[in-house]
C-alpha positions as CSV (number, residue, x, y, z in Angstrom):
1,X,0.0,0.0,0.0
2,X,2.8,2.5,1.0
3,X,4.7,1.9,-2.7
4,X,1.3,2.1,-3.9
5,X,0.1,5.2,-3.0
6,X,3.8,7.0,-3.3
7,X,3.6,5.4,-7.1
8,X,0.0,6.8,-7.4
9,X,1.2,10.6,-5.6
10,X,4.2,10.4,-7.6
11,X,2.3,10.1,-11.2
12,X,-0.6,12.8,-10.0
13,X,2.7,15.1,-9.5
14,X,3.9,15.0,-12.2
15,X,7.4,14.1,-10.7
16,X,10.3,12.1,-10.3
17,X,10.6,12.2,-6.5
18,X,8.5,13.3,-3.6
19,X,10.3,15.4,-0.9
20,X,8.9,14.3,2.3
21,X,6.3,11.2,2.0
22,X,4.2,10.8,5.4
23,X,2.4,7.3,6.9
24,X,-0.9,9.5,7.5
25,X,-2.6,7.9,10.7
26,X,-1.2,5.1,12.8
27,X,-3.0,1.6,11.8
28,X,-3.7,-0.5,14.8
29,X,-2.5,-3.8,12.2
30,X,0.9,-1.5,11.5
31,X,4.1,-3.5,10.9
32,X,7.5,-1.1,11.5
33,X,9.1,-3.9,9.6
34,X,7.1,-3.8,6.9
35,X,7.1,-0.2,7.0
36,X,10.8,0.1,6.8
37,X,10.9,-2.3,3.9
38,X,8.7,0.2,1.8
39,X,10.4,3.2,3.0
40,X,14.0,1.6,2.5
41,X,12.9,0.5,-1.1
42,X,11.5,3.8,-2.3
43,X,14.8,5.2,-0.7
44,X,17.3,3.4,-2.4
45,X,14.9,3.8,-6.4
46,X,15.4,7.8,-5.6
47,X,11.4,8.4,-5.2
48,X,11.2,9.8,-2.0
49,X,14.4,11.6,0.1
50,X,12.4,11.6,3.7
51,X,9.9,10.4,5.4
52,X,7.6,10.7,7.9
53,X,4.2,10.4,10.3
54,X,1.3,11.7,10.6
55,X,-0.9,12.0,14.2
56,X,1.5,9.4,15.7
57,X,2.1,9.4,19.5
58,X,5.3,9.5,20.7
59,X,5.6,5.5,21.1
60,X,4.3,4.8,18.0
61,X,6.9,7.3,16.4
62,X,9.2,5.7,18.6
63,X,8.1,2.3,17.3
64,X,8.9,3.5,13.7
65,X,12.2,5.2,14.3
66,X,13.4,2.4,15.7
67,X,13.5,0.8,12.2
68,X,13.7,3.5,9.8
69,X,15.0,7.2,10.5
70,X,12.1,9.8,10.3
71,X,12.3,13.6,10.3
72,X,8.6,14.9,10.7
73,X,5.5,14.4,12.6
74,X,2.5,16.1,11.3
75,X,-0.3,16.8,13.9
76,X,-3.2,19.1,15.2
77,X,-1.5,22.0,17.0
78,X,-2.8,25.6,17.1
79,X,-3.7,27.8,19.8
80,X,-6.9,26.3,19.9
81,X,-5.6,22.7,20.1
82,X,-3.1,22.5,23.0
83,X,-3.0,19.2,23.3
84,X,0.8,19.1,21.8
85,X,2.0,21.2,24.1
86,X,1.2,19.0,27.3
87,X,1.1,15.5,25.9
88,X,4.3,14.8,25.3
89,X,4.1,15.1,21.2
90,X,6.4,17.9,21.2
91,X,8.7,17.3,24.1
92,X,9.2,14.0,21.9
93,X,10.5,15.9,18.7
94,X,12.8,18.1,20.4
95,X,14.1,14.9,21.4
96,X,14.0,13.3,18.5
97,X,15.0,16.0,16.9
98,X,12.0,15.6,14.7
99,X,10.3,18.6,13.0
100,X,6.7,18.5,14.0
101,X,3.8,20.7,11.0
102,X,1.0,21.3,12.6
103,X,-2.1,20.8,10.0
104,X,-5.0,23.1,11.1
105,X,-2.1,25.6,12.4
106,X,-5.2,28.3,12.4
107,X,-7.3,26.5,14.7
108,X,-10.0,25.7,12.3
109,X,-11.0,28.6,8.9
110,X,-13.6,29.7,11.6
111,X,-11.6,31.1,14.0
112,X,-12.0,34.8,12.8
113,X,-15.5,34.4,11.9
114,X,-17.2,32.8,14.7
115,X,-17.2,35.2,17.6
116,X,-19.7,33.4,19.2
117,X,-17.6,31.1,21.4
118,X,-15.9,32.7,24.1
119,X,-12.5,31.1,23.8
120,X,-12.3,32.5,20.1
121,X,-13.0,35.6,20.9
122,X,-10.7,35.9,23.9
123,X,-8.0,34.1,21.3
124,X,-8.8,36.7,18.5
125,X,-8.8,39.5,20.7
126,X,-5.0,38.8,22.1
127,X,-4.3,38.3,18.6
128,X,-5.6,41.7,17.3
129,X,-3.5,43.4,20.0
130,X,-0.6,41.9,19.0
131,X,-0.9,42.2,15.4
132,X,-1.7,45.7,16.0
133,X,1.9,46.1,17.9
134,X,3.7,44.4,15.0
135,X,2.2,45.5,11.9
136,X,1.1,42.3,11.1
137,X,-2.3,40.0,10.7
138,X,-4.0,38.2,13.3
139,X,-3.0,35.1,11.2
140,X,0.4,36.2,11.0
141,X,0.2,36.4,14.8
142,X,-1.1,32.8,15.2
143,X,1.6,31.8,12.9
144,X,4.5,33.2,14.5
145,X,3.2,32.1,18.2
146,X,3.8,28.2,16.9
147,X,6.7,28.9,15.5
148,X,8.3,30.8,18.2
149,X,8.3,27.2,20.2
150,X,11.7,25.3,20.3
151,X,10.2,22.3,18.7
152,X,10.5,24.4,15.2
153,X,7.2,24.2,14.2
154,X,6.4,24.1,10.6
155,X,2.5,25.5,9.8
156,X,0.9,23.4,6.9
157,X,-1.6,26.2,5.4
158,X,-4.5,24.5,3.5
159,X,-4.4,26.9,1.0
160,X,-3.0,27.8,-2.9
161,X,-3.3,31.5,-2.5
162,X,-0.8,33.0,-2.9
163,X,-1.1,36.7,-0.9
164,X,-1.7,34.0,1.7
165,X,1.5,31.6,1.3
166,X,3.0,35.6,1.3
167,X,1.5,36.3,4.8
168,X,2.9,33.2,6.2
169,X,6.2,33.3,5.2
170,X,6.0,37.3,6.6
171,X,4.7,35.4,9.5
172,X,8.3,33.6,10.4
173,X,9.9,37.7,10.9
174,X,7.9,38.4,14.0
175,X,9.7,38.2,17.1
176,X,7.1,38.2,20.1
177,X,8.1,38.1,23.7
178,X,7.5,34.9,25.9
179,X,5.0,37.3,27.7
180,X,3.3,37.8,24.5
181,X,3.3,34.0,23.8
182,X,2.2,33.3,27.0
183,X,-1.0,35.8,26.6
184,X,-1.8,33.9,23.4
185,X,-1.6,30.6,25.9
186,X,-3.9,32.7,28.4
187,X,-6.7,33.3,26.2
188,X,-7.4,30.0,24.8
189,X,-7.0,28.5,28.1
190,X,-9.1,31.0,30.2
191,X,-6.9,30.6,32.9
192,X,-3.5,32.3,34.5
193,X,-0.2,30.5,33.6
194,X,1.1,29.5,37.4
């Protein structure tokens, strides 16, 4: 299945070799010997230079590193999904030294239209303060908070705009203080950091 679908990406492409080539979601069935017998094959024909997971936990990462050398996990992490930050995930690329993309890095396209929910507007109003200070967008704001952590956290935008692939990028120059992270931190949790 793995040749398959890198065969099957590789011909929709258009292309000789994929960059980076991720095992979407763990699968309970999931052999790493199996796994590493793919990967090792499409490796040595020159179709794909790295690999890496998707939504794996650290010992199931762990689990596929120890057979074949990984350089990514891709999973939910915005400042409306927190989870990453306390669970371990991104303790576990630092140590790996694993460069985790966050998919959804926005927190969901609703985030600066539903103002209903008080977390999102607690989370959009930090935002607007600090994009106000630096010139910038609220998005570029969200942006720059993931990627100020030590992990190196690469945003995966879901989009082909371009002004908006330009707004990210801008994204990477702004240099907020921990204080200003940590407000970020405050508003979608509601609560004081101890």
């Amino acid at each position: 299945h793995i040749i398959s679908s890198a065969e099957t990406s590789l011909k929709n492409l258009h292309t000789d070799f994929i960059d980076v080539f991720l095992i979407h979601r763990p699968d309970p069935l999931m052999h790493p010997d199996e796994i590493a017998e793919a990967f090792t094959q499409l490796k040595k024909l020159g179709k794909v230079l790295y690999f890496g997971v998707s939504n794996f936990k650290p010992l199931q990462t762990e689990m596929i590193l120890s057979r074949f050398p990984i350089i990514t996990n891709q999973v939910e992490i915005s400042v409306l999904h927190l989870k990453p930050f306390v669970n371990g995930i991104l303790d576990h690329c630092i140590t790996k030294k694993l460069i985790p993309m966050a998919w959804s890095p926005l927190g969901g396209k609703n985030i600066f239209s539903d103002l209903e929910d008080d977390r999102i507007r607690r989370v959009v109003a930090a935002a607007t303060i600090l994009a106000e200070k630096y010139n910038a967008l609220p998005d570029q704001i969200l942006l720059s908070w993931l990627m100020m952590h030590p992990a190196g956290i690469l945003p995966v935008l879901g989009t082909a705009k371009i002004e908006r692939i330009k707004n990210a990028v801008a994204s990477a120059s702004i240099a907020m203080s921990r204080e200003e992270w940590f407000m970020s931190w405050r508003a979608s949790t509601g609560e004081e950091v101890p």
